[in-house]
PAZAPA-4460 file (N, C-alpha, C; in steps of 0.05 Angstrom, whole numbers, plus 32768, in hexadecimal, padded with zeros to 4 digits):
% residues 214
    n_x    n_y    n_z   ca_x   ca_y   ca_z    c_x    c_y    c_z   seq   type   mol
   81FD   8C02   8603   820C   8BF0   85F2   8224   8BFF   85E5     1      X     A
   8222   8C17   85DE   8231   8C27   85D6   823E   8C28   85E1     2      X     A
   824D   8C32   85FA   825B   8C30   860B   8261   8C18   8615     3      X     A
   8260   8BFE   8612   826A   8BE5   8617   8281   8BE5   8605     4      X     A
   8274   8BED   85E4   8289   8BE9   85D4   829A   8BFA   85CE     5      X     A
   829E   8C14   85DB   82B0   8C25   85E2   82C4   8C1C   85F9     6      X     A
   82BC   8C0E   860F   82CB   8C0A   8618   82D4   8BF4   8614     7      X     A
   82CF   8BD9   8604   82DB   8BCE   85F7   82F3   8BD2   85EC     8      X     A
   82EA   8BE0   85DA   82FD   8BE6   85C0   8318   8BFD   85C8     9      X     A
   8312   8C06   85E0   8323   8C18   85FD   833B   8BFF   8607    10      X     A
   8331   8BF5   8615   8337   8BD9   861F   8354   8BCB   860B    11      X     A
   833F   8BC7   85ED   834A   8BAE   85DD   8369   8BC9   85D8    12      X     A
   835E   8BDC   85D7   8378   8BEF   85CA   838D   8BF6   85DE    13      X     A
   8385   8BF5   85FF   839F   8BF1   860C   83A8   8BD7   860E    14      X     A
   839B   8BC2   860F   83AF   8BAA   8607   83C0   8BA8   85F7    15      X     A
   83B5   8BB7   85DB   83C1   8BB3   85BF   83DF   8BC7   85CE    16      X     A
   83E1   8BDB   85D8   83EE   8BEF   85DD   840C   8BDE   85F8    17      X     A
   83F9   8BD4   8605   8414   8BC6   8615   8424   8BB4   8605    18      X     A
   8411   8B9E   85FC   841E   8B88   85F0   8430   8B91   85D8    19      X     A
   842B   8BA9   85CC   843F   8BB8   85BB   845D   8BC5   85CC    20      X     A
   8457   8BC8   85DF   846E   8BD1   85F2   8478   8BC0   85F4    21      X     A
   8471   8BA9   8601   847E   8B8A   8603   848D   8B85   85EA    22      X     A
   8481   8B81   85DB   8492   8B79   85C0   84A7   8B8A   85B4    23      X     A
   84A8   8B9E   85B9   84BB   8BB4   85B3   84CD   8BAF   85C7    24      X     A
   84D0   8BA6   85D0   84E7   8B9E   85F4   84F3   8B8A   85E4    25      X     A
   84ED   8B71   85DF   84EF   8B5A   85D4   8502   8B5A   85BE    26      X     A
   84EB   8B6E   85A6   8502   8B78   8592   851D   8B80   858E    27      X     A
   8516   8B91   85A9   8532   8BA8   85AE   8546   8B90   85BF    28      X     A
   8541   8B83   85C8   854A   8B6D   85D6   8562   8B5A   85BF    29      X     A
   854C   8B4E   85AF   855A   8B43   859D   856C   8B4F   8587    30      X     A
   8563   8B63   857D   8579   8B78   8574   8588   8B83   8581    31      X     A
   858D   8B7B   8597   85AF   8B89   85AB   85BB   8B6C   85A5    32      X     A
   85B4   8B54   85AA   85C7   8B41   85AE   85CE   8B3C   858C    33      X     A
   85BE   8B43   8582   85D1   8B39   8562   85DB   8B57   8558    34      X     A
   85DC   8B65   8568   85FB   8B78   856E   85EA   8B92   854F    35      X     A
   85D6   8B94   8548   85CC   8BAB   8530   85D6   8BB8   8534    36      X     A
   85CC   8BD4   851B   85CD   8BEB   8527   85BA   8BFC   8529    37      X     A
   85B8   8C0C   8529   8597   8C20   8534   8589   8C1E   851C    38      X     A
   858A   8C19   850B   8574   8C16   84F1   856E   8BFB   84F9    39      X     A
   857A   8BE6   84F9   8575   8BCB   84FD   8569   8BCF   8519    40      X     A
   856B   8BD8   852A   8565   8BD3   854E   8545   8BDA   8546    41      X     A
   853F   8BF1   8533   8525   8C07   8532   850C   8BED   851D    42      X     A
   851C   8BD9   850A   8512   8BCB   84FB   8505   8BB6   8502    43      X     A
   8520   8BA4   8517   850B   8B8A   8525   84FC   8B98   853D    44      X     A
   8507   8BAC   8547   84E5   8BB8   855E   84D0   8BB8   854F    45      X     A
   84CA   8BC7   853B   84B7   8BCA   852D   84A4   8BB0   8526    46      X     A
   84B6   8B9B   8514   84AD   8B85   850B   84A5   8B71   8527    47      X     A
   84B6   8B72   8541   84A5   8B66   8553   848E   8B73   855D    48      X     A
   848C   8B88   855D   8475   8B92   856B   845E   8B92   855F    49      X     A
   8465   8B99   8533   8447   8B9E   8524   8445   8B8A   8511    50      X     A
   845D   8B6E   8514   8456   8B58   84FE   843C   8B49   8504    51      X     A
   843E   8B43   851F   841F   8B2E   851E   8403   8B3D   8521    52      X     A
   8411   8B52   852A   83F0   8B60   8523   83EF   8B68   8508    53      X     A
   83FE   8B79   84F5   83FD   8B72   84D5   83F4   8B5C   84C8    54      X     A
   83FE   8B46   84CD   83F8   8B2D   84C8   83D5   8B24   84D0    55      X     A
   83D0   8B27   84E7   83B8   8B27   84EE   83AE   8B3C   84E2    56      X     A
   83AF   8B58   84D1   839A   8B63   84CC   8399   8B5D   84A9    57      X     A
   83AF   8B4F   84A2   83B4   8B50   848F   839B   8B31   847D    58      X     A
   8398   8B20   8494   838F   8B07   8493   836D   8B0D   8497    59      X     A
   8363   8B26   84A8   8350   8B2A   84A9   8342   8B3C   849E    60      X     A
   835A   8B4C   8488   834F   8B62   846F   8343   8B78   8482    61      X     A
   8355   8B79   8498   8353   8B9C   84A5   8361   8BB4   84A1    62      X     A
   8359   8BBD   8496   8369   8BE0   848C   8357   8BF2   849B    63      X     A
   8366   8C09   84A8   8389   8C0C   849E   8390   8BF1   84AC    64      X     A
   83A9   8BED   84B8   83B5   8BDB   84C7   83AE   8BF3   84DF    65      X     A
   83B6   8BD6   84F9   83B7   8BE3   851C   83C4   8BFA   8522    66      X     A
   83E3   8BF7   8518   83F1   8C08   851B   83F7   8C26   8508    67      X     A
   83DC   8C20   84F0   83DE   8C38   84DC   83C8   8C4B   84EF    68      X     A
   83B6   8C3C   84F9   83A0   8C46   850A   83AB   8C56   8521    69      X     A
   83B7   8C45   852A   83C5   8C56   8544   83DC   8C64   853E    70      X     A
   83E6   8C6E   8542   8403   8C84   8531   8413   8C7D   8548    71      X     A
   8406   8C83   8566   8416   8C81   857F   8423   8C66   8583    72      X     A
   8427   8C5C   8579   842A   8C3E   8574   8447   8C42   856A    73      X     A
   8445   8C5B   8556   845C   8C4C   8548   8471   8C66   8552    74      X     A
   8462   8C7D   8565   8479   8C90   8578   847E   8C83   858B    75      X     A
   846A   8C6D   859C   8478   8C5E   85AC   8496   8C48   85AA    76      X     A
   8487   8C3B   8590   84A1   8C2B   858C   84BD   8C38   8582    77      X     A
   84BC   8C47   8578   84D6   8C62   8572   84DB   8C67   858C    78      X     A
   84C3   8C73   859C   84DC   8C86   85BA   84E3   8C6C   85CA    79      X     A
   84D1   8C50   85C7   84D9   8C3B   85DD   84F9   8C34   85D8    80      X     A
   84FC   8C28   85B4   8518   8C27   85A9   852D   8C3A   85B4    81      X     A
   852A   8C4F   85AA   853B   8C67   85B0   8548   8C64   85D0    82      X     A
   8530   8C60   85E5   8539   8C64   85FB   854C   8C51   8603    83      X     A
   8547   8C31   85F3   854E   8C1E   8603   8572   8C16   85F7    84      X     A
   856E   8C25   85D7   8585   8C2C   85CC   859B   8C44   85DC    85      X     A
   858F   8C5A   85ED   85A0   8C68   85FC   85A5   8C63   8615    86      X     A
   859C   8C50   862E   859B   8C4A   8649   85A3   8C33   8645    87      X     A
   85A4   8C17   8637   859F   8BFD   863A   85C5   8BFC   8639    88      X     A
   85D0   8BF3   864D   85EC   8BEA   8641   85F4   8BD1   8642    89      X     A
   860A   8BC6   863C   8613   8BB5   863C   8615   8BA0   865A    90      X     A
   8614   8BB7   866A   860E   8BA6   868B   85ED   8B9C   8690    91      X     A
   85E3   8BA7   8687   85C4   8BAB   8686   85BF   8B94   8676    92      X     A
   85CB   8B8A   8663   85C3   8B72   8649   85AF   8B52   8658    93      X     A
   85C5   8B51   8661   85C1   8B31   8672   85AA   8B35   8686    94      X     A
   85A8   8B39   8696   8589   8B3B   86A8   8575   8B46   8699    95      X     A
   8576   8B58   8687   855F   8B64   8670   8555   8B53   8668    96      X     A
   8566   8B3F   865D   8566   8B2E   8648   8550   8B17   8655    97      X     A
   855E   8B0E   866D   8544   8AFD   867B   852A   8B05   8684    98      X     A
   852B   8B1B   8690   850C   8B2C   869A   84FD   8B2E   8681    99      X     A
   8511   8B30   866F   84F7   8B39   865A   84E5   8B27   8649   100      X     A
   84E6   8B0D   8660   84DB   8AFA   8652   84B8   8AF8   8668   101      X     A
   84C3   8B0D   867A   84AA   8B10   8687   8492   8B27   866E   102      X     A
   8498   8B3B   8674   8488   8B49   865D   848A   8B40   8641   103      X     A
   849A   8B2E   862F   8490   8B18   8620   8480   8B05   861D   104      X     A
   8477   8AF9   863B   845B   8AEA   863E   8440   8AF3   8645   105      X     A
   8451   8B14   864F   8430   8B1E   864E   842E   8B27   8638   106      X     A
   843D   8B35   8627   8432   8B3B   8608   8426   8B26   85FA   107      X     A
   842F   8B0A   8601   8424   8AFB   85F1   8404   8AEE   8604   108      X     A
   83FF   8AF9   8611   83E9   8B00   8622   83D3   8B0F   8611   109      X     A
   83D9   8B26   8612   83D7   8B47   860E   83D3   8B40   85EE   110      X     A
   83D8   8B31   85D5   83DB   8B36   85C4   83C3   8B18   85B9   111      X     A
   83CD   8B09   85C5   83B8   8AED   85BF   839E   8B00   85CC   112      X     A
   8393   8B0D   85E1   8375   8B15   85DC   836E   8B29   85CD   113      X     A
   8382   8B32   85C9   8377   8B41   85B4   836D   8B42   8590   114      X     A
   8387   8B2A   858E   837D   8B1B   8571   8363   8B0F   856E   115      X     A
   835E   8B00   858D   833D   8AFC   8584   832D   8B06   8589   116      X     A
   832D   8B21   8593   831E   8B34   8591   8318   8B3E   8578   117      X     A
   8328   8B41   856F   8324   8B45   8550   831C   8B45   8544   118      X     A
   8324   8B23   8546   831B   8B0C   852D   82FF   8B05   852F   119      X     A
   82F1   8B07   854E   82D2   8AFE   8553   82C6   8B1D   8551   120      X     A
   82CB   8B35   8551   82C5   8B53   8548   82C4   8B47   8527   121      X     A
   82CB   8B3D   851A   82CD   8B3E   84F8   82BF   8B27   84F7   122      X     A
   82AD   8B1A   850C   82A0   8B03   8508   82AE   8AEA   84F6   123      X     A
   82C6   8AE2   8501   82CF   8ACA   84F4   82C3   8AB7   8506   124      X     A
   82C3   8A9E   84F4   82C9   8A82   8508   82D6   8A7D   852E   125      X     A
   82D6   8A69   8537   82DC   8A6B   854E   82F8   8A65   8544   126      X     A
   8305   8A59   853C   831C   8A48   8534   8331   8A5D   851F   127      X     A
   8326   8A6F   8514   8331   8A7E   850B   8338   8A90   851D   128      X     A
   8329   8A9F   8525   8328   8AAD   8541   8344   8AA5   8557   129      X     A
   833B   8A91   855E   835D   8A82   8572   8374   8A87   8565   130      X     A
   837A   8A84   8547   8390   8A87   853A   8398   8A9B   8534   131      X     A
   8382   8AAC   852D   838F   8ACE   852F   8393   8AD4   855A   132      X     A
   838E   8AC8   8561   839A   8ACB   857C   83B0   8ABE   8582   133      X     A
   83C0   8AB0   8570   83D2   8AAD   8569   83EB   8AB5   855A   134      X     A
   83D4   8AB9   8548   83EC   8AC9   8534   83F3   8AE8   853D   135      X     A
   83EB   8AEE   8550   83EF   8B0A   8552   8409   8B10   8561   136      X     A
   8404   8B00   8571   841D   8AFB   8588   842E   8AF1   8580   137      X     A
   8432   8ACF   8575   8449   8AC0   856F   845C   8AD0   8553   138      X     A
   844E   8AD9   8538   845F   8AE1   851E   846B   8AFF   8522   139      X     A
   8468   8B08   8537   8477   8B23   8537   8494   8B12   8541   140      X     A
   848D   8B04   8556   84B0   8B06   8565   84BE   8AE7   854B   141      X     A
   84B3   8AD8   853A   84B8   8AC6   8527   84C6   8AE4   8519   142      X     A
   84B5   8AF2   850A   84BC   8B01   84FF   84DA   8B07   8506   143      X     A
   84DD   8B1B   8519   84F5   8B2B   852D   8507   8B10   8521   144      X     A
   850B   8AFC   8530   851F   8AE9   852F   8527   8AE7   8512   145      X     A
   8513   8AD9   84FD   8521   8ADA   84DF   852B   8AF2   84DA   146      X     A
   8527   8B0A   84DE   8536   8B1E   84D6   8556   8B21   84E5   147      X     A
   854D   8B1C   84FB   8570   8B14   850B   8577   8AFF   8504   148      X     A
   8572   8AEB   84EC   8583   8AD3   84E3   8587   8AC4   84FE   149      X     A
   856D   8ABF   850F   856A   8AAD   8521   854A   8A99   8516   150      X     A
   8558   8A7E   8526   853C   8A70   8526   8529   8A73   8537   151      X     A
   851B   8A7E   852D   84FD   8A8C   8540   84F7   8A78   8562   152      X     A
   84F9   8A8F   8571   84F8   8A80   858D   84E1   8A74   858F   153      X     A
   84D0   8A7C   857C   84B8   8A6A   858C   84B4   8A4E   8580   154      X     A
   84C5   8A3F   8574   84CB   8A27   855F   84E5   8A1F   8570   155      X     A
   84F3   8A25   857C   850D   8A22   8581   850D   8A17   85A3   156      X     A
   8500   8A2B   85BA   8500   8A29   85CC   84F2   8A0F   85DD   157      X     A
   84E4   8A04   85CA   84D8   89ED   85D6   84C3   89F5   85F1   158      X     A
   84C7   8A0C   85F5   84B1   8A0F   860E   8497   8A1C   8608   159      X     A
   8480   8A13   860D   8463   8A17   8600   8469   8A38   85FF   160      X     A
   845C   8A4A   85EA   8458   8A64   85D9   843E   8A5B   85D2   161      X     A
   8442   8A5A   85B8   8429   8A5E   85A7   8414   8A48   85B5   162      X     A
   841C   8A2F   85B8   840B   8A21   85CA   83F3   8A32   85EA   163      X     A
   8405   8A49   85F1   83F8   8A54   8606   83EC   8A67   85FC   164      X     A
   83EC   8A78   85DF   83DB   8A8B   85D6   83C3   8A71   85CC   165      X     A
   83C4   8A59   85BF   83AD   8A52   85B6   83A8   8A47   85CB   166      X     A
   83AB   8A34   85E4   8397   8A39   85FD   8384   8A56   8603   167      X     A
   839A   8A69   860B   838A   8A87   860F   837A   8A88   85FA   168      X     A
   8376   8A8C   85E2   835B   8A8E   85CA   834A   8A82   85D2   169      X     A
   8346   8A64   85DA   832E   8A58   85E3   8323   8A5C   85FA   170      X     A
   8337   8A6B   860E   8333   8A72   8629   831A   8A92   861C   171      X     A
   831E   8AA0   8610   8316   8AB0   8608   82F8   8AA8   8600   172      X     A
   8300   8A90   85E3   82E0   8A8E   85D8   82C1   8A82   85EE   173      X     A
   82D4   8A6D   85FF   82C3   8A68   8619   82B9   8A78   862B   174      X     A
   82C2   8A94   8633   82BC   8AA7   8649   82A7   8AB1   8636   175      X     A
   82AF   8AB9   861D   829B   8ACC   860A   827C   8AB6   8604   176      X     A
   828B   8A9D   8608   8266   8A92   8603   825C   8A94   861A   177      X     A
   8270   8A8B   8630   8256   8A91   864F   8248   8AAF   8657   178      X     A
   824B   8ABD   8646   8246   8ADA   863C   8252   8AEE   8658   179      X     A
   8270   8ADD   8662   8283   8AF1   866A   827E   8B0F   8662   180      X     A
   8283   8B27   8672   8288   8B3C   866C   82A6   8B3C   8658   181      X     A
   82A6   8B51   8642   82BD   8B58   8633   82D8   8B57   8645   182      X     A
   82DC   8B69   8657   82E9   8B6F   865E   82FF   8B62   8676   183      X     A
   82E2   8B4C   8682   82EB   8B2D   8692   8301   8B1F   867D   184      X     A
   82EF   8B19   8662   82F5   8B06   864E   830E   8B0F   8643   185      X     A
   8315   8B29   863E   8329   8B2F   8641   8348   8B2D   864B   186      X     A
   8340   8B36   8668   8350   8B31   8682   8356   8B19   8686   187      X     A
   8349   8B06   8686   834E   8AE7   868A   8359   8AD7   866F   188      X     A
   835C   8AE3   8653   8364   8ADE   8640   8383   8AE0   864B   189      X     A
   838C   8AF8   8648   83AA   8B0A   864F   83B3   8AF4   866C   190      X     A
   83A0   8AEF   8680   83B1   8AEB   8694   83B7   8AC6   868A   191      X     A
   83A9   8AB7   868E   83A5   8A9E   8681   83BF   8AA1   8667   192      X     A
   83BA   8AA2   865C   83D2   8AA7   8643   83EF   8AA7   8650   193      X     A
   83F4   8AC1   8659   840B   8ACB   8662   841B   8AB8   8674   194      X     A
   8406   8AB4   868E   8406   8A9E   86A9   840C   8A82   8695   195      X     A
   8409   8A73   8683   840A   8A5E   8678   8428   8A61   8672   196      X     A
   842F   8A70   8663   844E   8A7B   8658   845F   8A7F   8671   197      X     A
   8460   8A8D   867C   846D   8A93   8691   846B   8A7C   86A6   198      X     A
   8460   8A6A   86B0   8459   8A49   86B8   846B   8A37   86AB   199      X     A
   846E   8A38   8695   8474   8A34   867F   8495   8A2F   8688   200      X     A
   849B   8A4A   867F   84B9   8A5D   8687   84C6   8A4A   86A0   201      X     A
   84B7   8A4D   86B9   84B2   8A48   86D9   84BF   8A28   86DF   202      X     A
   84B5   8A23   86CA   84AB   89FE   86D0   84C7   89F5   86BA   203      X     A
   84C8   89FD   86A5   84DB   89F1   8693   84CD   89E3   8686   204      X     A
   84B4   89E6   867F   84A6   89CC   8671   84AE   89CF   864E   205      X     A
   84B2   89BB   8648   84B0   89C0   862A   84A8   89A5   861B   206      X     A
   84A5   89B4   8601   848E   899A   85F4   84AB   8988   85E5   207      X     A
   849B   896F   85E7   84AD   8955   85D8   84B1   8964   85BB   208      X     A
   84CB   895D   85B2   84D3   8954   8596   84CE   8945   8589   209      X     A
   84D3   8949   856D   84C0   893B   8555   84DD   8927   8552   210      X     A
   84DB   890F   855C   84EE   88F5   8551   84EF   88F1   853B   211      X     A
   8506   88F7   852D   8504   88E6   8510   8517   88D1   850F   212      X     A
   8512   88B9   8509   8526   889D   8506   8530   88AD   84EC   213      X     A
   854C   889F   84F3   8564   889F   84DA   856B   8887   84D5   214      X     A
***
């Protein structure tokens, strides 16, 4: 048993570890087009990569936080910035800018199983649980945007986000009652999630607007 939950908690921490790479792309992404400068570029990386997990540990009264826990977390997001601040140029902007909407849907993969991992590790509710698989993913890059004095893409874009992390949460709580292995329930969390988003992307689908008569 012991070693189940070692490799669990192995597992849940390289997810946590990509989906942090993802979001630090994203960051650095959106801080080139609203033109910062390296304090600002180093600020929204940070806040996309450790707001929704802050937020999620903050909601579930976990101390330290993820990223106080892990230190490498926060050398990664420094050397990832740095690098993408010295190689990335101005020819590089435009195709970046679209690919990186591929490793954006797997972070939001990568980041929705892991919130409910969490959240059902701290024995919440099922329903609570889904929403911190939500919130983990969607309020970092909300975050990023209000700080760039943009309206948060995931309110804006009209193409399912948060809708495909709370599918993936339930995709999650159902594998874990058919008493799925961790690491299945996992894997099929991230791919399900991501594959929904990126489908998503693929297809052009987007959800109706709220009509208001004038």
């Amino acid at each position: 048993m012991e070693n189940i939950n070692t490799w669990g908690l192995w597992l849940r921490h390289a997810l946590e570890l990509l989906a942090t790479v993802a979001f630090t792309l994203s960051g650095v992404m959106v801080a080139a087009r609203s033109r910062l400068d390296a304090v600002g570029v180093y600020a929204v990386a940070f806040v996309a990569a450790f707001g929704g997990g802050t937020l999620r540990d903050l909601l579930l009264d976990q101390r330290p936080f993820f990223w106080v826990r892990h230190v490498e977390y926060l050398w990664g997001v420094l050397a990832l910035s740095t690098a993408a601040m010295l190689f990335m140029r101005q020819r590089h902007f435009e195709p970046t800018e679209k690919v990186i909407q591929i490793p954006d849907a797997i972070g939001l993969g990568l980041f929705t199983a892991v919130g409910v991992d969490v959240a059902m590790e701290a024995g919440m509710p099922a329903l609570v649980a889904v929403l911190m698989g939500v919130v983990t993913p969607v309020f970092g890059g909300v975050l990023r945007d209000i700080v760039c004095n943009e309206i948060p893409t995931a309110f804006r874009d009209h193409r399912p986000y948060a809708l495909c992390a709370f599918a993936g949460g339930w995709v999650y709580l159902g594998l874990e009652a058919l008493g799925s292995p961790e690491w299945a329930t996992l894997t099929a969390t991230v791919a399900i999630t991501a594959g929904l988003r990126l489908l998503a992307l693929w297809r052009d689908w987007r959800l109706p607007l709220w009509q208001v008569e004038h």
